[in-house]
ZAPABA-980949 format. One record per residue (C-alpha): residue number from 1; residue in three letters; chain; x, y, z. Coordinates in nm, 4 decimals, always signed. Example, Ala and Ser with C-alpha at 12.3 -4.5 7.8 and 13.67 -1.06 7.14 Angstrom:
# residues 2
  rodo  drenfi  drenmi         u         v         w
     1     ALA       A   +1.2300   -0.4500   +0.7800
     2     SER       A   +1.3670   -0.1060   +0.7140
# end
This chain:
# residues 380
  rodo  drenfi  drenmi         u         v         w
     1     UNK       A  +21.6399   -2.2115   -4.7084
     2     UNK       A  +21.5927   -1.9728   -4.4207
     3     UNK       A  +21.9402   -1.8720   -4.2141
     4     UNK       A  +21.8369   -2.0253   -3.9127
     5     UNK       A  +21.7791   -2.3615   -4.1057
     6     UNK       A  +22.1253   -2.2775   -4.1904
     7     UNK       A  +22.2207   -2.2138   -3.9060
     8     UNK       A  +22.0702   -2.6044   -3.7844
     9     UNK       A  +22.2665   -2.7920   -4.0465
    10     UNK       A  +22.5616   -2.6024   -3.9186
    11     UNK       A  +22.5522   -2.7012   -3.6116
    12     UNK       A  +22.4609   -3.0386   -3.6469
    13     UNK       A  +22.7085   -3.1010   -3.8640
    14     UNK       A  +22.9474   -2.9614   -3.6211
    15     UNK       A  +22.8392   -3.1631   -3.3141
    16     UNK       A  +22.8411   -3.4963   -3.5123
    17     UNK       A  +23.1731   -3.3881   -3.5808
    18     UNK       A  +23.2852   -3.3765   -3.2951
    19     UNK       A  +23.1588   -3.6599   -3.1703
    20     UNK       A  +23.3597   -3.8806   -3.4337
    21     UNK       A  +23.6620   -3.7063   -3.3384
    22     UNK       A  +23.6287   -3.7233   -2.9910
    23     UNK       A  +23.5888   -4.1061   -2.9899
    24     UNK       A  +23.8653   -4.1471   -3.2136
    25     UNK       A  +24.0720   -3.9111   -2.9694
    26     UNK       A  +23.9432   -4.1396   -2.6321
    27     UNK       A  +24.0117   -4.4401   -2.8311
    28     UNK       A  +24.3678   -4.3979   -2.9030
    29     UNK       A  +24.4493   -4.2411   -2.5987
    30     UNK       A  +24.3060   -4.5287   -2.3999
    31     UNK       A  +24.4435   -4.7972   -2.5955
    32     UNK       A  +24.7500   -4.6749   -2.7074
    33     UNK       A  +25.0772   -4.8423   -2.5653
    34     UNK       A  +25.4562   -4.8559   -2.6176
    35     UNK       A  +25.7131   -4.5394   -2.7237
    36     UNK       A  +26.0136   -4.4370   -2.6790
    37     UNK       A  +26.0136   -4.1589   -2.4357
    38     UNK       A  +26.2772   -4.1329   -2.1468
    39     UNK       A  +26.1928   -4.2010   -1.7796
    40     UNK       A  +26.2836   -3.8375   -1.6721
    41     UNK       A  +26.3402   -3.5305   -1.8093
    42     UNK       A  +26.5302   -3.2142   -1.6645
    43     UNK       A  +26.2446   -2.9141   -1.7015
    44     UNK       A  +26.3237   -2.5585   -1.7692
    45     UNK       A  +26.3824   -2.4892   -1.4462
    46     UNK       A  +26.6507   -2.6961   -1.3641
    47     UNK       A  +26.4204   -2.9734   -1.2092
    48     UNK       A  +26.4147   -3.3357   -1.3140
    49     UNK       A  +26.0573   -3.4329   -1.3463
    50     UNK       A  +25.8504   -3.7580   -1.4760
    51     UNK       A  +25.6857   -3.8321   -1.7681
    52     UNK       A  +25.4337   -4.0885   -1.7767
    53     UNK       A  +25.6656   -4.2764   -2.0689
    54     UNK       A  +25.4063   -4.5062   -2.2626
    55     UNK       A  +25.0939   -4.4715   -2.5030
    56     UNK       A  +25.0211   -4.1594   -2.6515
    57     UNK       A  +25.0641   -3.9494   -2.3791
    58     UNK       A  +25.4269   -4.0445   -2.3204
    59     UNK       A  +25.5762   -3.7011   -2.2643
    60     UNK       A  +25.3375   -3.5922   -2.0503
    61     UNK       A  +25.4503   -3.5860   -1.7122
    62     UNK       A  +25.3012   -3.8818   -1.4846
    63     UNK       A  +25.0446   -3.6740   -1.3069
    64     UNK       A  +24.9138   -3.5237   -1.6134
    65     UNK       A  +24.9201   -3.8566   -1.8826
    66     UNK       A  +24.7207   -4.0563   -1.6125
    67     UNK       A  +24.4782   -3.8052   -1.5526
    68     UNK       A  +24.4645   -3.7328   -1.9932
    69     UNK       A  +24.3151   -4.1028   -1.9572
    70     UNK       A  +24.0792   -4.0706   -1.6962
    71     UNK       A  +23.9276   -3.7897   -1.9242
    72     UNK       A  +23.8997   -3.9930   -2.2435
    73     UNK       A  +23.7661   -4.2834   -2.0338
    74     UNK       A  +23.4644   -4.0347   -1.9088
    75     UNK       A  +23.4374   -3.8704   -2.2759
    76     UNK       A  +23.4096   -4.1652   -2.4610
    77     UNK       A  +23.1464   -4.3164   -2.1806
    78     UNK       A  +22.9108   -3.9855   -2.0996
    79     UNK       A  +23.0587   -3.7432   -2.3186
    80     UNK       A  +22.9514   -3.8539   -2.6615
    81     UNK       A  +22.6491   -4.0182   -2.5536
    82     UNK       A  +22.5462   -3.7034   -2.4627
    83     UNK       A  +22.6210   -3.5019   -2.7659
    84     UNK       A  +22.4560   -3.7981   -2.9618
    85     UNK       A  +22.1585   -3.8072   -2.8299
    86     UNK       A  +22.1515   -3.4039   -2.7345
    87     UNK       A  +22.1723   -3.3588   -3.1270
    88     UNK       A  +21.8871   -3.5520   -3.1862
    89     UNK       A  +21.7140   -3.3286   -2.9252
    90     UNK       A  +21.8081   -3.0277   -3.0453
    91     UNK       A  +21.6988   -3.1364   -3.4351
    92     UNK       A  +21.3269   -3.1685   -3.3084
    93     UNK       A  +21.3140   -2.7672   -3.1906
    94     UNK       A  +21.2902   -2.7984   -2.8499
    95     UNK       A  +21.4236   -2.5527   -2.6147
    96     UNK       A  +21.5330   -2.8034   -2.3911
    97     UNK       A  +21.7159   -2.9831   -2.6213
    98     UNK       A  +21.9216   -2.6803   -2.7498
    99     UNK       A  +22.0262   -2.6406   -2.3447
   100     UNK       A  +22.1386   -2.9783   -2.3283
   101     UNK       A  +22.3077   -2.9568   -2.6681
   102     UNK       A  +22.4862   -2.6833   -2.5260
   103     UNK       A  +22.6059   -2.8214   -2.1973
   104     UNK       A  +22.7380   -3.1274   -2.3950
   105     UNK       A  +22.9078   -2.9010   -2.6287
   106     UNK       A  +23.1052   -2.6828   -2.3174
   107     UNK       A  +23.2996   -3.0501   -2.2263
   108     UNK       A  +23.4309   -3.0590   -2.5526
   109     UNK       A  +23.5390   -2.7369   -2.6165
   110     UNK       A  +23.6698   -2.7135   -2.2299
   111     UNK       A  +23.8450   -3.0286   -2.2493
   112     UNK       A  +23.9974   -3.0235   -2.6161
   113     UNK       A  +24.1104   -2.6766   -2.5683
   114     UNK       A  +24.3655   -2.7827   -2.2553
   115     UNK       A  +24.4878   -3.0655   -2.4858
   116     UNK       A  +24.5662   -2.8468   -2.7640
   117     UNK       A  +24.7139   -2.5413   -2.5758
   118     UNK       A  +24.8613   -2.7557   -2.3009
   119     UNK       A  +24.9195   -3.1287   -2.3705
   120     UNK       A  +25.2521   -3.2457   -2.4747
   121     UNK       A  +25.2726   -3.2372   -2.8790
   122     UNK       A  +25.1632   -3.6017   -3.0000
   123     UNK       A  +25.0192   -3.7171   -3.3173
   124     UNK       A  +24.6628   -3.6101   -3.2345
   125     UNK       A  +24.8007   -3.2531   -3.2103
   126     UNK       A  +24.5717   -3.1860   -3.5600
   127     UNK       A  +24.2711   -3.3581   -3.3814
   128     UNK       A  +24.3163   -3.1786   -3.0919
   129     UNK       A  +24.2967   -2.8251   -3.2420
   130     UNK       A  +23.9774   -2.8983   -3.5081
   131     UNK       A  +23.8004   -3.0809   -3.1978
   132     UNK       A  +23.8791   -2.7157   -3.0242
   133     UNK       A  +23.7752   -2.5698   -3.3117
   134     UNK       A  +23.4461   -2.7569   -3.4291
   135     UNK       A  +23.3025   -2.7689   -3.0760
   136     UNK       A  +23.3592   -2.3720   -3.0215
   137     UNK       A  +23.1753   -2.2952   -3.2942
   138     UNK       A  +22.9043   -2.4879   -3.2840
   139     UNK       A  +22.8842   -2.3886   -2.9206
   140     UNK       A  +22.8244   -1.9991   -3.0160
   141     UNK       A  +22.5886   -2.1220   -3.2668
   142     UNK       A  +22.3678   -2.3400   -3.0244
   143     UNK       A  +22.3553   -2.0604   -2.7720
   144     UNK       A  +22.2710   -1.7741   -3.0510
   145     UNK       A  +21.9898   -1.9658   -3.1441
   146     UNK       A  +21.7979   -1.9836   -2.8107
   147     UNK       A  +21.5400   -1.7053   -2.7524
   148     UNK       A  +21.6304   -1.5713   -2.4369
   149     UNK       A  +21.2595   -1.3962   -2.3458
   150     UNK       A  +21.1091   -1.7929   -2.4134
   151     UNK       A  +21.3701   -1.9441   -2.1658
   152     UNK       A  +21.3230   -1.6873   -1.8835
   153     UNK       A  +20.9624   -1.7621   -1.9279
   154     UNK       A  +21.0130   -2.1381   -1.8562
   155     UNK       A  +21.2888   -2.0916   -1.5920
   156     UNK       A  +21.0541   -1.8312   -1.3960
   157     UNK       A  +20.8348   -2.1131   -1.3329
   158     UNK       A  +21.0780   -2.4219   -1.3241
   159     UNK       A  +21.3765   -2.3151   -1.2106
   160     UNK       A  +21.5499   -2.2694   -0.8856
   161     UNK       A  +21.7212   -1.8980   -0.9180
   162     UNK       A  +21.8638   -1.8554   -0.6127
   163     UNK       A  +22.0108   -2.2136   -0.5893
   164     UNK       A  +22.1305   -2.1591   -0.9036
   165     UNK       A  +22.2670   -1.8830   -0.8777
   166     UNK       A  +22.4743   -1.9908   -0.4975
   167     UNK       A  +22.5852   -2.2753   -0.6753
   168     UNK       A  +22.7942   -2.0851   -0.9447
   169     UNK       A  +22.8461   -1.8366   -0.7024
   170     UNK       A  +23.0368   -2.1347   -0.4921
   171     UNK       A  +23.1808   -2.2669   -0.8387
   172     UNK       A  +23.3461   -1.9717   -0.8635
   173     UNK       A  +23.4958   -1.9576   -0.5071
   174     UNK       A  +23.5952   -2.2540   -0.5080
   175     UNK       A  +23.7791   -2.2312   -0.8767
   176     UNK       A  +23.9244   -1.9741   -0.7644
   177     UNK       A  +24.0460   -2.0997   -0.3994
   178     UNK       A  +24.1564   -2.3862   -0.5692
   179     UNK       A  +24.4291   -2.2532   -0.8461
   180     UNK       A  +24.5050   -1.9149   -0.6742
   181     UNK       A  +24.6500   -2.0769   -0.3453
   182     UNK       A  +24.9459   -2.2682   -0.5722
   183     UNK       A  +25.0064   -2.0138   -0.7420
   184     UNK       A  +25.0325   -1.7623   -0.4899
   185     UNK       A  +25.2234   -1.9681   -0.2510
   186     UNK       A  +25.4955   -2.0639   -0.5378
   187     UNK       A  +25.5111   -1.7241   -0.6158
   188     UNK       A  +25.6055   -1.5762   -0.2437
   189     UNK       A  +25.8464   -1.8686   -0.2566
   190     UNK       A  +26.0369   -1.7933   -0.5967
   191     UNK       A  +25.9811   -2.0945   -0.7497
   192     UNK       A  +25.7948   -2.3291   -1.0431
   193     UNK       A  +25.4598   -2.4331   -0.9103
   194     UNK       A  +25.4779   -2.8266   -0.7993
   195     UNK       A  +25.2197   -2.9312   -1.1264
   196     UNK       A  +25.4438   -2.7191   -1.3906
   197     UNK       A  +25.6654   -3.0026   -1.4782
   198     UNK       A  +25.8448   -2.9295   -1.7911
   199     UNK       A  +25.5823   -2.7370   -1.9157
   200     UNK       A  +25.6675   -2.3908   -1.9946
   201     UNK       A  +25.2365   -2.2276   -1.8780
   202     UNK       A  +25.0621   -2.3546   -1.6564
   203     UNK       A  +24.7293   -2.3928   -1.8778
   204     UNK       A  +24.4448   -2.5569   -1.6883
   205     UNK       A  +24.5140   -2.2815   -1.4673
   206     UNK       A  +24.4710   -1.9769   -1.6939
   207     UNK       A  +24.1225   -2.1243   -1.8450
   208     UNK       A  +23.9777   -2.1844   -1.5197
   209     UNK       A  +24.0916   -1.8015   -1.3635
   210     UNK       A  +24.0545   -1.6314   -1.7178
   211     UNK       A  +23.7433   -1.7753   -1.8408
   212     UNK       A  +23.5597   -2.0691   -1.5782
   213     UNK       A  +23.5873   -1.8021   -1.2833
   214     UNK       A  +23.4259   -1.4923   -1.4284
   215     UNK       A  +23.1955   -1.6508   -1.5903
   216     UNK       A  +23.0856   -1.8077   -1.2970
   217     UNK       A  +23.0382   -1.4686   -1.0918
   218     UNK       A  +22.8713   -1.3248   -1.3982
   219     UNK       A  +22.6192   -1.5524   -1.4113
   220     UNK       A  +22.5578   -1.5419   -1.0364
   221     UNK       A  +22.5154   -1.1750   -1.0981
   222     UNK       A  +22.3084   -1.2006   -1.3858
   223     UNK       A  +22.0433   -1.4123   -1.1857
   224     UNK       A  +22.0350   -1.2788   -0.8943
   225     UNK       A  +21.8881   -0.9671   -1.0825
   226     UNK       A  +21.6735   -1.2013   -1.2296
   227     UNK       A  +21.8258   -1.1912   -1.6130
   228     UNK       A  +21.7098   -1.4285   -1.7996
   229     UNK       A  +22.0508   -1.4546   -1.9871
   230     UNK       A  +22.1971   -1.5724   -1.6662
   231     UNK       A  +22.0311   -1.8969   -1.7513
   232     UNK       A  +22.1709   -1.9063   -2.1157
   233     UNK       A  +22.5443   -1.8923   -1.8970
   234     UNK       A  +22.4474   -2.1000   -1.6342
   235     UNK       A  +22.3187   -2.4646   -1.7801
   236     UNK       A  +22.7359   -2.4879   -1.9888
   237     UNK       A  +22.8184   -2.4333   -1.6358
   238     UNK       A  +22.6119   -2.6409   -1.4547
   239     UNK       A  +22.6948   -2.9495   -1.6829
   240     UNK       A  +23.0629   -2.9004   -1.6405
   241     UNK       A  +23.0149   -2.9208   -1.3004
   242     UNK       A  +22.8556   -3.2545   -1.3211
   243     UNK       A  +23.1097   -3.4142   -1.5406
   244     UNK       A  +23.3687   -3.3227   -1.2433
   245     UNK       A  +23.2463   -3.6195   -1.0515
   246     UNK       A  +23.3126   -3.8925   -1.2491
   247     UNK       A  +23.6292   -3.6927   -1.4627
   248     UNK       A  +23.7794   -3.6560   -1.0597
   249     UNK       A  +23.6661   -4.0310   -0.9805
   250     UNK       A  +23.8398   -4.1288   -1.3405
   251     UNK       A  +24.1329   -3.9339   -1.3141
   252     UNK       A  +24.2292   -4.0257   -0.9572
   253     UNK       A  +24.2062   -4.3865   -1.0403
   254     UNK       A  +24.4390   -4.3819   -1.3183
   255     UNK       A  +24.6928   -4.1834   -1.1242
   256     UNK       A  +24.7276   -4.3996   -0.8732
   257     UNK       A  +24.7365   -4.6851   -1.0706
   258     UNK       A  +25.0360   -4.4894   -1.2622
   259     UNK       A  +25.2319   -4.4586   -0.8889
   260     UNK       A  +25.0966   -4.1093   -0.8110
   261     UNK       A  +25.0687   -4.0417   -0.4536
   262     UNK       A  +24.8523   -3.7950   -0.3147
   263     UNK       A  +24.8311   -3.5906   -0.0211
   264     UNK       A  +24.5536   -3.5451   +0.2759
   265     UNK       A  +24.5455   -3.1732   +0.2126
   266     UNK       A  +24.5216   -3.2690   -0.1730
   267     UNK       A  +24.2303   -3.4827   -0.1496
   268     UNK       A  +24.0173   -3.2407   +0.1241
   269     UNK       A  +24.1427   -2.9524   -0.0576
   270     UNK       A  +24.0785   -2.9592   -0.4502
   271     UNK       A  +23.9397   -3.3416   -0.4891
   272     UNK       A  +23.6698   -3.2796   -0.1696
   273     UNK       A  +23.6027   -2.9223   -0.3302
   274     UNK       A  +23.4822   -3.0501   -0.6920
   275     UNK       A  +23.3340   -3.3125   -0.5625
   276     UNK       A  +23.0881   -3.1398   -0.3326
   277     UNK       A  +23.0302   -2.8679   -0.6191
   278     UNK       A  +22.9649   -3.2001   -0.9159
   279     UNK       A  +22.7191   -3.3348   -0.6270
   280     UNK       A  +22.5333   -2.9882   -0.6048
   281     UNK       A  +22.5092   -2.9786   -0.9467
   282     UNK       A  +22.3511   -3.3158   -1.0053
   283     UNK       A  +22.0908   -3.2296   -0.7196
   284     UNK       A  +22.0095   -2.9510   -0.9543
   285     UNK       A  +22.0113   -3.1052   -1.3016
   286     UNK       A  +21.8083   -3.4169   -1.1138
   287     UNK       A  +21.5316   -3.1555   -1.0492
   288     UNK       A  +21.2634   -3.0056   -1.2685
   289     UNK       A  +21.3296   -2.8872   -1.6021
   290     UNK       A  +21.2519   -2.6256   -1.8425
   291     UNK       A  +21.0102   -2.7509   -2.0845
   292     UNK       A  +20.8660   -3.0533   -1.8935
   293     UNK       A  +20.4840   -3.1163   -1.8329
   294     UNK       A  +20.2947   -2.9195   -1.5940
   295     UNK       A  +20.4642   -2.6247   -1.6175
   296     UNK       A  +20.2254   -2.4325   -1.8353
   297     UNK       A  +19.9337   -2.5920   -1.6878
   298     UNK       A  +19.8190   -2.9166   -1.7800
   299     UNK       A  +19.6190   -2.9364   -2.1237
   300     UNK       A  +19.3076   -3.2074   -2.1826
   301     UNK       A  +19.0549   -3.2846   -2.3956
   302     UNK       A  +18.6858   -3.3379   -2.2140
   303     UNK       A  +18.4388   -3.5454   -2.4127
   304     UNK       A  +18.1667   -3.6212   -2.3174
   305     UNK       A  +17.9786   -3.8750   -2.2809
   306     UNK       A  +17.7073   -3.8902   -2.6177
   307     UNK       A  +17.2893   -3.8823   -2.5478
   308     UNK       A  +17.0685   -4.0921   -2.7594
   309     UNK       A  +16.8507   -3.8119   -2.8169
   310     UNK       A  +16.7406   -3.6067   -3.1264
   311     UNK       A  +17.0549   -3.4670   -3.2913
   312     UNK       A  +17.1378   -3.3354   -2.9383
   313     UNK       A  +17.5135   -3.5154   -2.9629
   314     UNK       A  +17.8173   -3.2409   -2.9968
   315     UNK       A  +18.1192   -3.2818   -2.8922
   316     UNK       A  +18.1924   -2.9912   -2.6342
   317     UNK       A  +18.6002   -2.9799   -2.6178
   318     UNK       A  +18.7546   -2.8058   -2.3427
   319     UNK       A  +19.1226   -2.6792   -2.3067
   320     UNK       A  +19.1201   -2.6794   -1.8962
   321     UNK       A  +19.4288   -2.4957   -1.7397
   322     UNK       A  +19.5439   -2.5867   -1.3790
   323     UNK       A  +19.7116   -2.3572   -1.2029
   324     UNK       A  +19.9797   -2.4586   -0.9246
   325     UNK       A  +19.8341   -2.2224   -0.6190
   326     UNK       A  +19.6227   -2.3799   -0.4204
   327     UNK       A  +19.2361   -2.2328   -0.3849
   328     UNK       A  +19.2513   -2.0198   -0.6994
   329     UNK       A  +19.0054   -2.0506   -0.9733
   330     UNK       A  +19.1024   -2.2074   -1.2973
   331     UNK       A  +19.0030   -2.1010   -1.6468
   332     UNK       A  +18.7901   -2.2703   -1.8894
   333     UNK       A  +18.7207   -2.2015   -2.2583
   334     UNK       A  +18.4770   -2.3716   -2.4534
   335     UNK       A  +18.5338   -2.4348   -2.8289
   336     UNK       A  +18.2444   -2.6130   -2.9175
   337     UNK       A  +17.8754   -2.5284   -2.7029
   338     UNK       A  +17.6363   -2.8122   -2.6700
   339     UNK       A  +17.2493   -2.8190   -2.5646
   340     UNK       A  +17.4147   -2.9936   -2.2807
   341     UNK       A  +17.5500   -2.8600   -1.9957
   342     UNK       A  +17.9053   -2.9377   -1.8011
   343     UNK       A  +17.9154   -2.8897   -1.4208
   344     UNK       A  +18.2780   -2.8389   -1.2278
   345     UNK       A  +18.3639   -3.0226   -0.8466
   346     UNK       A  +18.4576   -2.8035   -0.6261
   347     UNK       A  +18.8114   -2.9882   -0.6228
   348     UNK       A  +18.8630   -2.8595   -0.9843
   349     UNK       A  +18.7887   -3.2006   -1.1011
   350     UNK       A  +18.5524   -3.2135   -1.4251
   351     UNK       A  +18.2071   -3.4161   -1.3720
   352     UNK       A  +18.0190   -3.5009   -1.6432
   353     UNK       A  +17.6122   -3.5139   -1.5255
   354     UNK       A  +17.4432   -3.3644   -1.7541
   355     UNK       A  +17.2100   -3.0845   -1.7028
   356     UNK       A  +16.8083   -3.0628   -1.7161
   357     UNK       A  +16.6997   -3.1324   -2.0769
   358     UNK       A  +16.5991   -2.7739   -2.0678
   359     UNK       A  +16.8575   -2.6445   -1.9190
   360     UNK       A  +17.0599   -2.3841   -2.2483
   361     UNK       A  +17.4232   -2.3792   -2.2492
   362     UNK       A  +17.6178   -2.1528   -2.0309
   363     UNK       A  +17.9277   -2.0040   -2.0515
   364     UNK       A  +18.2471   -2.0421   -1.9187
   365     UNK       A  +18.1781   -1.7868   -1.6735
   366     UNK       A  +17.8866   -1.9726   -1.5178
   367     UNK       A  +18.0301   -2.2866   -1.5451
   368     UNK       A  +18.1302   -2.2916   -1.1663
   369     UNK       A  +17.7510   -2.2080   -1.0996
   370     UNK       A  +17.4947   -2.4802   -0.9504
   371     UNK       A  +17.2668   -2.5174   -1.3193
   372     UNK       A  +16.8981   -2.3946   -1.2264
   373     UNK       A  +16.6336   -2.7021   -1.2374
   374     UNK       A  +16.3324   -2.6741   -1.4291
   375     UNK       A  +16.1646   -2.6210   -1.0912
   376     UNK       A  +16.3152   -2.3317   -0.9749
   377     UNK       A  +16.3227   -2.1838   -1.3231
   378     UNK       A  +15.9417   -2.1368   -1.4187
   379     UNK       A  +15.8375   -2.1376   -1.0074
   380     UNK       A  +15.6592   -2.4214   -1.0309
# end
C-alpha cells in the first residue's frame, strides 16, 4: 500500500468521523431540554448577565445558546450532507471532489473549534475537542494531497481570479470592520465588550482576526499574482462564506425566538455585512467549476458511416478538440486512416460525404482542404 493510499483511508476515515459526531453534537443540542442553571449570573466584571438556562447550552449566555442552535440546525441540514457526499467525491480521485471535501471540512473545524475553546463546559466538552481535532487533521491531509500545478491549470481556464480574489479581499474587510469596531470602542471606553458575558476571552473574535482575516488577505495576494496556491486557500474560504447565509438566517431566528432584541445598526452593520459577502460567494460557487466539461475542449468519437464496398470499411476515429476563441482553427488527429476521406464545415462542424472512390487518405493537415475530384486530378 502506497502512502498516498494511506493517506485516502486516513482521511476518509476522518471525515466519516466527523460526520457521526457532528450529528450526534446537532442532535443533542437541538433537542436537548430542561437543567438546572440560574436565570442570571454576575460575570467577572461585576456585571449581571443572562444565560440562556435550558438544554444543553444552559450556561451559555442567551445571545450565544440561541445562536449555538441555529448552528447545529444548519450543520446537521447542509453541513453533513456535504461532507457525506464530498467523501464519496473525493474517494473517486477527482480534483474537484478533494476541493469540495475541503470546503466541507473548514465548517467543521471552524465551528467545533469555537465550541471547544469558547462554549460554556457541557457534557459534549469531549465531543467538542475530537470533532476539533478529527476535522483539522483531515483538513491538512485533504489539502496536502491536491497537486497545486493541476489545479492552477483548471482554474486558469475556469475560474474567475480577479472576482475571486475582491471577494476575499472584501471578506477580509469586512471581518475585520466587523470585530475590530467592538473591540476598539470598549477599549477607549474601559470596559468588557457588550458580547463578553461571563466569559473570561472573547473567542469568535480572536479566530476570525488571528486566523479568518489573514488568511483572507493572503489569498487575495496570492491570486492577484496569479499563484495557483491562492486557489488551494481560497475554495475553505469561499465555502465558509456561503454557510454564513443560512448560519446568520438560523441564528437570528433562534435568538429572537429566545427574547433577544437587536439593534438597526446591528442588523445593517454585521448581519447586512455577511450577508452580502454569503450572497457573493454563492454567485461564485453557482458559476463554472474546475473540472467540469468543456474546459479542456470537448472530446468525441467520429464514425463513420460504413460502405458496402470491397473490404474498404475502417473505422477512422477522431479525437476533435474545440477551442473556446472564436475563428481559430481546431486540431484534428487521426488514429485510424481509411481509403475514405473526411471533409470539415467551415463552422467546425464534422460532415461525413465521402470522398471520390479514388480519392487516398489525407492527413490531418489537409483535412480543412476542398478533396481534388478525379477531374481535376488527371486533367481530364
Amino acid at each position: 500500500m502506497t502512502s498516498a493510499d494511506t493517506r485516502s483511508r486516513v482521511v476518509v476515515f476522518l471525515s466519516v468521523l466527523v460526520a457521526l459526531l457532528a450529528t450526534v453534537a446537532a442532535l443533542v443540542g437541538l433537542l436537548s431540554v430542561g437543567g438546572d442553571a440560574p436565570d442570571s449570573v454576575r460575570s467577572v466584571h461585576g456585571e449581571v448577565v443572562d444565560l440562556y438556562g435550558t438544554g444543553l447550552y444552559r450556561y451559555d449566555l442567551v445571545f450565544k445558546g440561541a445562536a449555538n442552535r441555529g448552528s447545529d440546525l444548519v450543520t446537521l441540514v447542509l453541513a453533513v450532507p456535504l461532507l457525506l457526499v464530498a467523501t464519496r467525491m473525493y474517494v473517486r480521485g477527482r480534483l474537484r471532489g478533494t476541493l469540495v471535501l475541503s470546503g466541507a471540512l473548514a465548517w467543521p473545524l471552524y465551528l467545533y473549534a469555537s465550541m471547544a475553546l469558547g462554549a460554556a463546559y457541557n457534557e459534549l466538552f469531549l465531543v467538542y475537542v475530537a470533532l476539533f481535532g478529527a476535522s483539522l487533521f483531515a483538513f491538512v491531509l485533504t489539502v496536502l494531497s491536491i497537486d497545486t500545478e493541476a489545479l492552477g491549470r483548471r482554474m486558469d481556464h475556469a475560474g474567475p481570479r480577479r472576482r475571486l480574489a475582491a471577494l476575499m479581499l472584501a471578506g477580509g474587510i469586512v471581518t475585520m470592520g466587523v470585530w475590530l469596531a467592538p473591540l476598539i470602542a470598549a477599549m477607549a471606553n474601559r470596559e468588557p465588550p457588550g458580547l463578553l458575558g461571563h466569559s473570561s476571552t472573547m473567542v469568535t473574535d480572536a479566530l476570525d482576526l488571528a486566523v479568518i482575516t489573514p488568511a483572507t488577505l493572503v489569498t487575495t495576494l496570492l491570486l492577484h499574482r496569479g499563484r495557483a496556491s491562492g486557489y488551494l486557500v481560497a475554495f475553505p474560504l469561499l465555502v465558509l462564506m456561503t454557510f454564513l447565509l443560512p448560519m446568520i438566517v438560523s441564528q437570528t431566528v433562534f435568538q429572537l425566538r429566545a427574547g433577544v432584541s437587536f439593534m438597526p445598526a446591528e442588523i445593517i452593520g454585521p448581519i447586512g455585512g455577511f450577508v452580502l459577502l454569503a450572497v457573493l460567494a454563492l454567485g461564485l460557487v453557482g458559476g463554472r467549476a474546475p473540472g467540469r466539461r468543456g474546459t479542456d475542449g470537448d472530446r468525441r468519437s467520429i464514425r463513420p458511416p460504413r460502405g458496402k464496398g470491397r473490404g474498404e470499411q475502417m473505422t477512422q476515429v477522431m479525437v476533435v478538440r474545440r477551442p473556446r476563441g472564436r475563428g481559430r482553427a481546431f486540431r484534428a488527429t487521426a488514429q485510424k486512416r481509411s481509403a475514405r476521406g473526411l471533409q470539415l464545415n467551415a463552422d467546425d462542424k464534422p460532415d461525413l460525404r465521402p470522398a471520390a472512390a479514388t480519392e487516398p487518405f489525407v492527413g490531418p493537415s489537409a483535412l480543412s482542404r476542398r478533396p481534388r475530384t478525379a477531374k481535376n486530378r488527371f486533367g481530364s
